[in-house]
C-alpha positions as CSV (number, residue, x, y, z in Angstrom):
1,X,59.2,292.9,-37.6
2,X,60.4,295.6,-39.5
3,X,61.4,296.5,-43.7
4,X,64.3,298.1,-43.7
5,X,64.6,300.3,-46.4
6,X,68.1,302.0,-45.7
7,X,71.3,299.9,-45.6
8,X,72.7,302.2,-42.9
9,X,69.9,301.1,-40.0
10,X,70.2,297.3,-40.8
11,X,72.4,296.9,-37.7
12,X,71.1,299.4,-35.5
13,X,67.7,297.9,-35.9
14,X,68.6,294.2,-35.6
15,X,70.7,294.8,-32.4
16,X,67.9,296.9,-30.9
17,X,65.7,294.4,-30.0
18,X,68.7,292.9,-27.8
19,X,68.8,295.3,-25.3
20,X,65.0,295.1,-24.0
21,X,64.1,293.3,-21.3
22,X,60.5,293.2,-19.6
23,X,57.6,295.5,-21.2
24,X,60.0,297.0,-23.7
25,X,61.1,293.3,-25.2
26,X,57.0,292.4,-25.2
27,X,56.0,295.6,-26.9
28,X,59.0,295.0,-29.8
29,X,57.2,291.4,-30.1
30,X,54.1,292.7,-31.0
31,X,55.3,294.7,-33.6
32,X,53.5,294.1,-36.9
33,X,55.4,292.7,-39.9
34,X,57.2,295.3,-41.7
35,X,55.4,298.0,-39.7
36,X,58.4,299.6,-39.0
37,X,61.0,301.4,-42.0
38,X,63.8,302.5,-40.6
39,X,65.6,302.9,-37.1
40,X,64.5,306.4,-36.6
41,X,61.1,305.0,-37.0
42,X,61.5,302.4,-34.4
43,X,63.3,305.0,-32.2
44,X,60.3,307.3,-32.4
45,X,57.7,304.5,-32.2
46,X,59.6,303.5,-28.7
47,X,59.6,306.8,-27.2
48,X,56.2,307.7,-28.1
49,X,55.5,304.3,-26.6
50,X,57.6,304.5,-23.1
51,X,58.3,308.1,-22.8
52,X,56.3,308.4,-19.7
53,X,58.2,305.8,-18.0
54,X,61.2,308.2,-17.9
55,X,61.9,309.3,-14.7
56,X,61.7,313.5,-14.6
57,X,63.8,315.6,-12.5
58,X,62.7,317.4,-9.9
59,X,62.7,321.4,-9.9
60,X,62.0,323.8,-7.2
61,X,58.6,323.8,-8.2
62,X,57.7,320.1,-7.7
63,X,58.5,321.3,-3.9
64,X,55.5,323.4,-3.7
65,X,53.2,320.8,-3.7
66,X,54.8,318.9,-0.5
67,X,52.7,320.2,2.5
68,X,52.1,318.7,5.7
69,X,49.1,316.6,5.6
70,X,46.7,317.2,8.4
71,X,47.7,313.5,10.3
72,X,51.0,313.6,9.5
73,X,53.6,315.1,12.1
74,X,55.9,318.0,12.0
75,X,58.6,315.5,12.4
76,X,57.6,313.4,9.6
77,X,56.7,315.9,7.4
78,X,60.5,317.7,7.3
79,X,61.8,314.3,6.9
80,X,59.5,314.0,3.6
81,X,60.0,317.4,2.6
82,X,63.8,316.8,3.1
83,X,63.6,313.7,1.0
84,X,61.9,315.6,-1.9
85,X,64.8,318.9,-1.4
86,X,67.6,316.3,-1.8
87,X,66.1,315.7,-5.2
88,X,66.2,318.7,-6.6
89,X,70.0,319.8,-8.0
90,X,70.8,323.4,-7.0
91,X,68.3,324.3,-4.8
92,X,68.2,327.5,-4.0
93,X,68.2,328.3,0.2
94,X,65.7,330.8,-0.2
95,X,63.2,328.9,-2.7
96,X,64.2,325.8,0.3
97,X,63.1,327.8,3.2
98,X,60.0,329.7,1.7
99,X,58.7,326.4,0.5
100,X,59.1,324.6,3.5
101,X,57.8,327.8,5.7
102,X,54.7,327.6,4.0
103,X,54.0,323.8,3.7
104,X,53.7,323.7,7.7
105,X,50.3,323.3,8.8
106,X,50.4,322.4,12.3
107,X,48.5,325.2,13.7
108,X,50.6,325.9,16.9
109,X,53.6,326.0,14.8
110,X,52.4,328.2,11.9
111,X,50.9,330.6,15.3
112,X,54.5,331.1,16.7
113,X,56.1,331.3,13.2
114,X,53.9,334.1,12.6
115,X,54.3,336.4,16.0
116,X,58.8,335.2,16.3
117,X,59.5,335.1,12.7
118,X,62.5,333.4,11.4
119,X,64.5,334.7,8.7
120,X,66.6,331.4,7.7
121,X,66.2,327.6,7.1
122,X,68.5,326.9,10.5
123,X,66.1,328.7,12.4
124,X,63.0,327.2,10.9
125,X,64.2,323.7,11.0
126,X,65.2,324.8,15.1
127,X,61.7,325.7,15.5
128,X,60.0,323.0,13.5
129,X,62.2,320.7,15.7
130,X,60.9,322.7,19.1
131,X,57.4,321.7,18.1
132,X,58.1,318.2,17.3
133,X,59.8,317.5,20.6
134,X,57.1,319.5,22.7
135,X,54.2,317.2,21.0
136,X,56.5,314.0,21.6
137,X,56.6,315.3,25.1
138,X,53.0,316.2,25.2
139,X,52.3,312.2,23.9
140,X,54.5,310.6,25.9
């Protein structure tokens, strides 16, 4: 698999290959003859190769993008945007509550937001939760 040219990588490069598994141990396979010269080399030639499988970590930001969907419920849409909030390490209550505030889309909801506004995430997630019992209700 690999030439190795400096005495200082010949064990970091012949125990590498025992620590893949799946996709990673099929890609060192392939690996041309001699195609590779050191253990930087092979560490860069891996990441270039599976850097997109790392997982990212959520920001604030990432939480912009969650909005209620048109068929999904006000219920079901705090329970995703709480799921995606728990992700993110010190979120900030504000950032939390302005995000969530404007991802609702349920028209009723966003009406009554607007003319009784709420100034904190208790009392959004109180509405929200008003809204979500009253169309249960209105279901049922």
């Amino acid at each position: 698999m690999m030439m190795v040219l400096d005495r200082s990588d010949v064990v970091s490069c012949r125990s590498f290959p025992t620590s893949l598994k799946g996709p990673a141990e099929l890609w060192f396979a392939k690996l041309k003859p001699n195609s590779i010269r050191s253990f930087t080399e092979l560490a860069k030639a891996f990441m270039s190769c599976f850097h997109s499988s790392v997982k990212q970590k959520k920001t604030a930001t990432n939480l912009l993008a969650v909005k209620q969907r048109p068929d999904e419920s006000i219920r079901d849409y705090i329970t995703c945007f709480n799921g995606e909030a728990l992700k993110i390490k010190d979120l900030d209550d504000a950032m939390a509550f302005n995000t969530l505030h404007n991802g609702v889309t349920n028209h009723d909801l966003v009406k009554s937001l607007a003319l009784d506004l709420v100034t904190n995430m208790p009392q959004l997630l109180d509405r929200c939760y008003q809204y979500a019992n009253m169309f249960d209700i209105m279901k049922a």
